[in-house]
N, C-alpha and C positions, 0 to 999 in steps of 0.2 A: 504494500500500500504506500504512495507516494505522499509524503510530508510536502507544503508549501509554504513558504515564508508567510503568505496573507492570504484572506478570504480571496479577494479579488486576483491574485494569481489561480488559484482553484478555479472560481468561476471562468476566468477566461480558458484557461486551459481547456474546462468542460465543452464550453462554446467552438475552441479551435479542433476539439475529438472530434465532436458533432459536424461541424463542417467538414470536416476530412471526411468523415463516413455518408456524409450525403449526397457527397461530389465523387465517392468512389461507386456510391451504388447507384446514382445517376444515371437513367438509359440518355444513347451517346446522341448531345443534338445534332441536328442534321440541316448544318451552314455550310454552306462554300466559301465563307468571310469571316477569316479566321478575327478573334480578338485581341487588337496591340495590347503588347503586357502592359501598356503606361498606362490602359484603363482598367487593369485590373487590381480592385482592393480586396484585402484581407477580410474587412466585416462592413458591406455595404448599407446593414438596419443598425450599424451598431457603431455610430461615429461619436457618441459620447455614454458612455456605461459608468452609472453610480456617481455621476458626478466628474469623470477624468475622460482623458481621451485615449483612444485607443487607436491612433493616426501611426505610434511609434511604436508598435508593438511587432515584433517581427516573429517570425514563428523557426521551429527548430526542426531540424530531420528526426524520422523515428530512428534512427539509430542512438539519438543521444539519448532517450530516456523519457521521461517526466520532465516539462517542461513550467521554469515560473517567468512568463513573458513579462511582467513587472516589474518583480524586485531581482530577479536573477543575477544581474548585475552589478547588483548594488553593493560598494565597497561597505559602506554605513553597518549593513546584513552582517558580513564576512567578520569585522573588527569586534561587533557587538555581540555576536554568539557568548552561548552559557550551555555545560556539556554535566555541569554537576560532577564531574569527576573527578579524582585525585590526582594529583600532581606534585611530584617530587620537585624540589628548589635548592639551590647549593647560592648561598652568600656571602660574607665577606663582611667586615664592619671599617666603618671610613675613618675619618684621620680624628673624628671625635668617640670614637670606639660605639658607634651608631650604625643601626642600620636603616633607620628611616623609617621605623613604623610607630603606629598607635595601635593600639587594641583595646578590646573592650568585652568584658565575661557576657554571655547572656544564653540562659537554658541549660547551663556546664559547660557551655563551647565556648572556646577565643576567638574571636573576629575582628579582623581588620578595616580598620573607621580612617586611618590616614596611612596614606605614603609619600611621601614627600620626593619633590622631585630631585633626580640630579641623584637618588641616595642608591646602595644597593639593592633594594625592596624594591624600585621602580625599575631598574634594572634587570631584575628577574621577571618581570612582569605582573607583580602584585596586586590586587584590586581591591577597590572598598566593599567588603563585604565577605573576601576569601574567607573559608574560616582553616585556624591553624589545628593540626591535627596533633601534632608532636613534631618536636622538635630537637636534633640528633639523637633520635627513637627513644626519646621519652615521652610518654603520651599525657597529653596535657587536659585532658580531658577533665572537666571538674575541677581543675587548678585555679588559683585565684588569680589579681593581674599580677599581686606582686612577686607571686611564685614563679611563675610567667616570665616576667621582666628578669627576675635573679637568675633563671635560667639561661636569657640569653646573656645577659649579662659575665655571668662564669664561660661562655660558650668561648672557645677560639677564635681569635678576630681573623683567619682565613679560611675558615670551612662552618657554615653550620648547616645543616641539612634541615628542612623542613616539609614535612608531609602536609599538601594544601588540597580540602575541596573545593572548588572550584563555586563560590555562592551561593550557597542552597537557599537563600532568602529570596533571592533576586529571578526573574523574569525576563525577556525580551516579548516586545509588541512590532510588528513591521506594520506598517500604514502607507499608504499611497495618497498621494495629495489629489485635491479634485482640481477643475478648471480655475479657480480663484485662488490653488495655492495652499489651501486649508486642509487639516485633519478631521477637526472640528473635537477640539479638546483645547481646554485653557489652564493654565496653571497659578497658584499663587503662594508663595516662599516654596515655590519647587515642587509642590505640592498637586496632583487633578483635582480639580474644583469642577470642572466644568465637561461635560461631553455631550454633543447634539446627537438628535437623535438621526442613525439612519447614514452617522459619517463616517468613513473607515477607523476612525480610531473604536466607536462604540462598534462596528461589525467585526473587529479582529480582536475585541476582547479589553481592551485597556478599560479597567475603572478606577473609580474615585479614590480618597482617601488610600491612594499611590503617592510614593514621590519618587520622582524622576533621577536617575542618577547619571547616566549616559545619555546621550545623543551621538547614534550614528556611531557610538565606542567611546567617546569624549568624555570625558568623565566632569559632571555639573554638579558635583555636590559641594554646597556653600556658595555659589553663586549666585549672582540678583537674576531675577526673572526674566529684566530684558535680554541677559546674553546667554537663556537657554530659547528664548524666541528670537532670539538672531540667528542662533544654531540651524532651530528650525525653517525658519525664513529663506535660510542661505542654501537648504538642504537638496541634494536631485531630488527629483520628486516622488521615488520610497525613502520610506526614514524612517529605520529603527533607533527605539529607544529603551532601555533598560530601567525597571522598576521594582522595587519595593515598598512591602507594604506599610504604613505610615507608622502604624506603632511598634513595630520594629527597628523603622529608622531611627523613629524618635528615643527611642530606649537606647540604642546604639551610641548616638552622640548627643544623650544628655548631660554629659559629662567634658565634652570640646565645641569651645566657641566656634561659631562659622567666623569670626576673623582669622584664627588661626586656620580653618579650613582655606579659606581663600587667598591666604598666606603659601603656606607651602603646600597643597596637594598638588600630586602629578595631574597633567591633564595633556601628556603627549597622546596623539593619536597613536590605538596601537597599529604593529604590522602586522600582516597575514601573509 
């Protein structure tokens, strides 16, 4: 069964099977006058769907698969992904015997609320919300922060190894913008407040009392509102964003000011 980034990848898709099977079992018309390919389009009833256009959508050979004519391309998609997995990390501590993280207990787990840039933690590719499993296999599970920090603390400033899953609080939402540009979801201190009905953010699933952490992989936590809707503003026109839910975030970093977030958090785009 093929997984798609958004509702409306799905749907088109369905629409582009459909056409394929009706044009294969099509009895063969009978022109002497053949049709220039320059007047032939992909969905002739269906020049705006849900709100967006479907002018630029190009379609795939069946050799490739399952196709998401939408977001398929979209780097935003690729950077933003969440696997829930485990992932080994090997660090290092910098010239202030640091390695650039925050953390914060919540449920017996350690989770990571800052990474600072420029540090080794950001280096390895750290995110807010990783949670730590154990660290040079000792499992940390249930540990407090300060036991936590002593540990890394005593750790070797050239090797600590860390067992990380990969956010298990956190979400991805991909969305496609309509002709105007829009999701149709609004935000406020980072937070969804707002989603219309019937707009791909509410058809793909995004709700309320969310807070946004990523755009597109960008990592927006602690920042003002206009520059996670410039994000979006700036965005192609799929754009995933990464979420968690609000009393999680808020338990997370009720203990670090958002000046210090917006201070030093990394917010380099990752690679893929």
């Amino acid at each position: 069964m093929a997984l798609y980034p958004s509702l409306e990848d799905m749907k088109v898709d369905q629409m582009m099977r459909a056409q394929e099977f009706q044009a294969s079992s099509a009895p063969p018309a009978y022109t002497s006058t053949p049709v220039p390919s320059s007047q032939l389009v992909l969905y002739p009833t269906l020049d705006d769907y849900m709100g967006l256009s479907l002018q630029t959508v190009q379609s795939l050979t069946p050799a490739q698969g399952m196709i998401a004519p939408l977001t398929g391309n979209s780097a935003g998609l690729q950077r933003g992904q969440i696997n829930h997995g485990v992932r080994e990390v090997v660090l290092c501590k910098d010239h202030r015997g640091k390695v650039g993280l925050r953390l914060e207990a919540l449920n017996k787990g350690v989770f990571v609320v800052l990474v600072e840039k420029d540090t080794p933690a950001s280096m390895v590719g750290l995110r807010f919300g990783d949670q730590v499993l154990s660290i040079n296999d000792e499992y940390v599970a249930g540990y407090s922060l300060s036991k936590v920090h002593d540990v890394i603390r005593k750790a070797s400033e050239t090797c600590i190894t860390m067992a990380i899953r990969d956010r298990p609080f956190e979400r991805v939402v991909t969305m496609v913008k309509d002709s105007n540009n829009y999701c149709g979801f609004d935000i406020r201190d980072g937070k969804v407040t707002t989603l219309l009905k019937d707009s791909s953010a509410a058809r793909n699933g995004l709700l309320t009392e969310h807070h946004i952490l990523e755009v597109n992989g960008q990592n927006v936590v602690g920042m003002k509102d206009s520059y996670t809707r410039e994000l979006i503003r700036s965005s192609p026109q799929a754009i995933t964003i990464t979420i968690m839910p609000s009393v999680i975030f808020e338990h997370l970093l009720k203990y670090t000011s958002g000046g210090l977030l917006k201070k030093l958090m990394d917010r380099s785009i990752p690679e893929f």
